[in-house]
N, C-alpha and C positions, 0 to 999 in steps of 0.2 A: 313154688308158688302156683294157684294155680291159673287159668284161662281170666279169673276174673279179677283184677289186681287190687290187691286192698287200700280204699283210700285213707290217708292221711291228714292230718287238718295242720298245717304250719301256718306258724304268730311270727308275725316278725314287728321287733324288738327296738330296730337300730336308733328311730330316731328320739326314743323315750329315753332307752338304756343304753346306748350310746353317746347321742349326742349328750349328756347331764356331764359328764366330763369334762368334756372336750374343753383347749384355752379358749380356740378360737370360735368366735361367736359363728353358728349360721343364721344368715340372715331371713327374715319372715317369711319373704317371698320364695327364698331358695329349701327352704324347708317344706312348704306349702308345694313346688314346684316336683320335689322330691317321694311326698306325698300320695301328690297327684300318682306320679311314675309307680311305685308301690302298690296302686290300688288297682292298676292292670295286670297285676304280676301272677293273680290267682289265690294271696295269701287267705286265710279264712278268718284270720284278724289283724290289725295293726296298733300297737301300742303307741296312740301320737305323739303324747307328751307327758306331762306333768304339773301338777295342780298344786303344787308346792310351793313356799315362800320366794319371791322373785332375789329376796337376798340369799337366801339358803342357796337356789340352783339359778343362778342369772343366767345360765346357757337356754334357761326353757319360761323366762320371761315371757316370752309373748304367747302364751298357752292357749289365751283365748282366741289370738286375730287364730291362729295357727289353726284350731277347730272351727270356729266363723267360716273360713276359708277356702276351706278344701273342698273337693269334690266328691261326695260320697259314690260309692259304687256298689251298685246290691248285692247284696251276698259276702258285704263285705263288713267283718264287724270293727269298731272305732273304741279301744279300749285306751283308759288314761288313769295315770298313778293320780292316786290322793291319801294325802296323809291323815289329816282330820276332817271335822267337819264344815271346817269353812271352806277347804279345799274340795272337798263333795258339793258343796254350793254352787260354788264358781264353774265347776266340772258340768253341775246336772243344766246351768243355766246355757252351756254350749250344746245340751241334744245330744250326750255321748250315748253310746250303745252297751256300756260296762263301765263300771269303776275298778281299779287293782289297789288291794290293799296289800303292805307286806309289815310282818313283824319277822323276829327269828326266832328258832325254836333254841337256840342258845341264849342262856343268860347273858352270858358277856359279851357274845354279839350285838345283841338287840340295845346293850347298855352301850356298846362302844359304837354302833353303829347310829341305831333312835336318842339314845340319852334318856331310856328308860328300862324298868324292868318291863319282863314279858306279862305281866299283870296288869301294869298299868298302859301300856302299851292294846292290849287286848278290853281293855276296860274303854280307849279312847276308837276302837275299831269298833264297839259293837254299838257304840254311840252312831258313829257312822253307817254302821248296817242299817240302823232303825230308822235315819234320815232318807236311806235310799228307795231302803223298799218299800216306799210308802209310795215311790215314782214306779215305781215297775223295773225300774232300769237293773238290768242285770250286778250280780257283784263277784266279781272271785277275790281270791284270798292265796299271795303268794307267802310260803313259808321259807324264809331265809336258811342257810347253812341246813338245811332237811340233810345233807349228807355227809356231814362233820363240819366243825368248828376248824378257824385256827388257832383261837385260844385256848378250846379245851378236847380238842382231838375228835372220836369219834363223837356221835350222837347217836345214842337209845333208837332203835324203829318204834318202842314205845311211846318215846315222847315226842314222837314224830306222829304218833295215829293218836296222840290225847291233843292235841293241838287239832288237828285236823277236825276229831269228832267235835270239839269246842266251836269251829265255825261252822259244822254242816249242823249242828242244835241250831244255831240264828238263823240257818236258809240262804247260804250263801249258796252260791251255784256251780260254780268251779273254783278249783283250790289250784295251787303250783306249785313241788314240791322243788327248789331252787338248790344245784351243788353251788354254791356263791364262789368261794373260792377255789373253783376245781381240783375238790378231793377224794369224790366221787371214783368207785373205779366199778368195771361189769357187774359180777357176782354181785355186790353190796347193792347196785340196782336196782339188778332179776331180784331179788329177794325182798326189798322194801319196794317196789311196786308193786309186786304180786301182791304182797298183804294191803297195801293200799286198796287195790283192784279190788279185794273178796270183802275188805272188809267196807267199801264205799261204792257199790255197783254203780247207782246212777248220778253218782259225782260226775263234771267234769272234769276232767285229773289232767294236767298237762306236765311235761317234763321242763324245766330248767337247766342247760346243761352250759358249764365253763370250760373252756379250752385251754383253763391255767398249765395244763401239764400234759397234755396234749390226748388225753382221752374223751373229748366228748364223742366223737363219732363211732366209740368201742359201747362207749353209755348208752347212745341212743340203738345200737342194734343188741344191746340189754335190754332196753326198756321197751322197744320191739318185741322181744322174745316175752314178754309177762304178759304183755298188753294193751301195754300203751299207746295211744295212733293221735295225740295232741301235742306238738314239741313247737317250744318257743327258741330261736334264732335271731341272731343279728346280722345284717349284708355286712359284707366285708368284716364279720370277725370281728364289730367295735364294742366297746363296753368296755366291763374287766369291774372290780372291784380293790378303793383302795388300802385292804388289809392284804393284799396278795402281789406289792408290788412290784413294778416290770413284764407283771405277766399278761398273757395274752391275754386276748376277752370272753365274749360268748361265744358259745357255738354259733360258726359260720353260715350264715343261710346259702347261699349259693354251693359250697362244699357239702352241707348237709343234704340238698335236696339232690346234688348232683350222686351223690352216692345212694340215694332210698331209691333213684328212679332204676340205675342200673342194677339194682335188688328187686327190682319189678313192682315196689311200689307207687300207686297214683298220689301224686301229693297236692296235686292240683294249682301247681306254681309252671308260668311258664320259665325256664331259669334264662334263654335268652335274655328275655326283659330284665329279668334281678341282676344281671351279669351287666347289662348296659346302665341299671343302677346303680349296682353298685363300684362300676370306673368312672362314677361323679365323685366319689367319697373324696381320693386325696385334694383335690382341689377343691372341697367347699369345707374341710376340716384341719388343710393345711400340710399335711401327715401323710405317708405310707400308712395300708389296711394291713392287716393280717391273712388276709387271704390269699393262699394258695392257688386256689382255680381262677384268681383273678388275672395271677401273676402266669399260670401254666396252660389254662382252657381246659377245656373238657377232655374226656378221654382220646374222642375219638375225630378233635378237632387235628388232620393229619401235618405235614408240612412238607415242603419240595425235599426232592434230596439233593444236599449240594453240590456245588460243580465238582468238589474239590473228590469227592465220589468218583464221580462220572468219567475223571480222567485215564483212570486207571492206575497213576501215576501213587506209590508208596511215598507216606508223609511220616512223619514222627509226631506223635501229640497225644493228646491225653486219650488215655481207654476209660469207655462204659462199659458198669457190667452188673 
């Protein structure tokens, strides 16, 4: 690396793609409260919620107090999921700063996941496009399973860049290419970003990465290596998708950021503050997180050495090594 450190732009995720799961409900205020704490963190966007049927996701019912609410902070962009175009309604009449569309670039996902095909799916998003930019409001466009299916294994890099080209013709402005169920491994990456990268220069292009299998953090220093410097995260590891179950969630924001910084990149998050956000999680979702640095601290958070050391005195007990 050299003197000058490369910045990074991290989205974090948790309380969109996250909490939509979750049994237990968080409450408006404590969401809004959570929010707030996020928008200090340095992230360069925040996924708030979702603009979907209150029956469909009752975890993210109060969409609007939730956007009403908060505290904007500048420099900080407020992105929110919508499915259709009533959902774009409801969204643009909150002041959001982005809409996120997502269909899958698998057939049988999009069918098992939307409950449609990717035609008509893509027929109901471009409906949507023409609603939005008529506001100005920005729009990206995430691409489900971009990095294999679980129904049907891999996925083409072709029909991964004919999708893509399909929303950068409407004018959308950033895309995200999503491993949904983390299947994703390096090589397959470095190599379907890179053609993304030559063949979309001034897209927005951000990573997706799942921690199904415990590779996102090998992914993202793949998608590092191509080009990439836009990666979406979740605090505490929450998320996950339900074709992949048991499995972990999204890639970790505090873990992810703590490892880009000791690689010498600026990611522009302070991880103190994500770290004191996100040891609110278990107690406002009920649950133990997935996070690792939650549970260990930082590298070089040190600790006493114990008395049982300092004796001098030989014990019998477990060896590290």
């Amino acid at each position: 690396m050299s003197e000058s450190k490369k910045r990074l732009y991290m989205q974090e995720v948790a309380t969109r793609d996250g909490f939509q799961n979750e049994a237990q409900f968080v409450e408006t205020e404590q969401k809004i409260d959570l929010i707030n704490q996020l928008s200090q963190c340095g992230f360069a966007k925040i996924e708030v919620t979702s603009f979907t049927s209150p029956k469909a996701i009752p975890a993210l019912r109060d969409a609007e107090a939730v956007m009403h609410q908060i505290k904007r902070q500048p420099g900080v962009e407020y992105t929110v999921l919508v499915p259709n175009a009533r959902g774009a309604e409801r969204a643009l009449s909150c002041g959001v700063d982005e809409v996120n569309l997502v269909m899958s670039v698998s057939e049988s996902h999009n069918m098992t996941n939307l409950r449609m095909s990717r035609e008509q799916s893509f027929a109901q998003l471009s409906n949507v496009i023409s609603v939005v930019k008529a506001t100005g409001v920005a729009i990206n466009v995430s691409l489900s399973t971009a990095m294999g299916c679980p129904m049907e294994g891999d996925v083409p890099v072709e029909e991964v860049m004919r999708w893509m080209h399909c929303f950068v013709e409407l004018g959308v402005r950033g895309v995200t290419l999503c491993d949904t169920t983390g299947m994703a491994f390096p090589s397959q990456v470095r190599t379907l970003c890179r053609k993304a990268r030559a063949t979309f220069p001034d897209l927005e292009l951000t990573l997706h990465f799942h921690n199904t299998r415990g590779m996102a953090l090998a992914n993202t220093l793949a998608a590092l290596d191509a080009g990439i410097d836009r990666f979406d995260a979740s605090l505490g590891g929450l998320g996950g998708c339900p074709y992949a179950p048991g499995a972990t969630g999204n890639a970790c924001t505090e873990e992810l950021v703590h490892m880009l910084e000791l690689e010498g990149y600026d990611t522009g998050v302070d991880l103190m503050v994500a770290l004191a956000a996100s040891a609110r999680l278990p107690s406002l979702i009920g649950h133990d997180v997935p996070s690792q640095l939650l549970k260990a601290g930082r590298r070089l958070d040190l600790h006493p050495m114990p008395d049982t050391a300092a004796d001098g005195k030989p014990e019998q007990r477990a060896v590290c090594h």
